[in-house]
C-alpha positions, 0 to 999 in steps of 0.5 A: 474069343470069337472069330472077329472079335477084338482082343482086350486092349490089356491082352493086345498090350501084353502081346505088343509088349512081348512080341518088341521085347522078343525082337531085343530089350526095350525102355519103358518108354520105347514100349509106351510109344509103340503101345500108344501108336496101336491105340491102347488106352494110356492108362492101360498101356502103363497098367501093363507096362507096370506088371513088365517091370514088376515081373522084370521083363522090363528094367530101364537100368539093365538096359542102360547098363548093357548099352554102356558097357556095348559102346565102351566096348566097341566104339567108346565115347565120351560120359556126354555123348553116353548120357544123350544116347540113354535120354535118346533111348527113354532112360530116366536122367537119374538112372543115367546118372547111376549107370554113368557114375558105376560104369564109367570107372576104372580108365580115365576119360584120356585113356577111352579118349586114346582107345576110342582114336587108335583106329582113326590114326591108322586111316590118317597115316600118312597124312600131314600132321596138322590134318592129322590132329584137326582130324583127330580133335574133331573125330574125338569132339563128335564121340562126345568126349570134353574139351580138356579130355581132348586137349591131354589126348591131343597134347600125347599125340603132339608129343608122339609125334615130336618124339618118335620112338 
């Protein structure tokens, strides 16, 4: 290639592809968009990004999986919140799905609940105990978790406090 010249919109997109995916692991999607931005033909752009995921460089599924077991980890929460994060990041609602049903085993939803507001109860010690709960219904809610998995977790908090040991 000579000085000057453009690169071939199939190199630019490999070269974009590479240097994002360089950085952290992507979705299809995420690359699709970044691809599109720089102006690369759509058709082009999904040539490429057939060939990434042909050769395994892109896979939606390890991405989703490894998200999942990130935040069940560190800050658990709820299969819903879960499921909006991985449409958010441009996983097919399908592969959510999977990912979600394989992942999601072994604690029940209560036990994630419990894990997930263990730190929040040590920043509210001390407070008075209706703040506590509202603090703790509303924290749980946000990270996604369902009504009646809030409410088993609230009624353990209750009787915690009923019955100090």
């Amino acid at each position: 290639m000579s000085a000057g010249q453009e690169p071939a919109p199939e190199n630019a997109a490999r070269e974009i592809c590479l240097a994002a995916l360089e950085r952290r692991p992507r979705t299809r999607r995420d690359l699709k968009e970044r691809l599109l931005r720089k102006r690369i033909p759509e058709e082009v752009a999904d040539a490429v990004l057939d060939r990434f995921v042909e050769v395994g460089l892109v896979d939606d599924e390890a991405f989703a999986r490894a998200l999942v077991v990130s935040r069940q980890r560190g800050r658990p929460r709820g299969v819903r919140a879960l499921a909006v994060e991985l449409r958010r990041k441009g996983i097919p609602d399908d592969v959510a799905e999977r990912v979600l049903a394989e992942l999601v085993v072994g604690e029940s939803p209560e036990e994630v609940a419990a894990r997930a507001l263990a730190p929040k109860l040590r920043s509210l010690a001390g407070r008075p105990p209706e703040e506590v709960r509202r603090k703790s219904q509303q924290f749980l809610l946000r990270r996604g978790f369902d009504y009646e998995t809030v409410n088993v977790v609230m009624r353990g908090l209750v009787a915690t406090e009923e019955d100090p040991v």
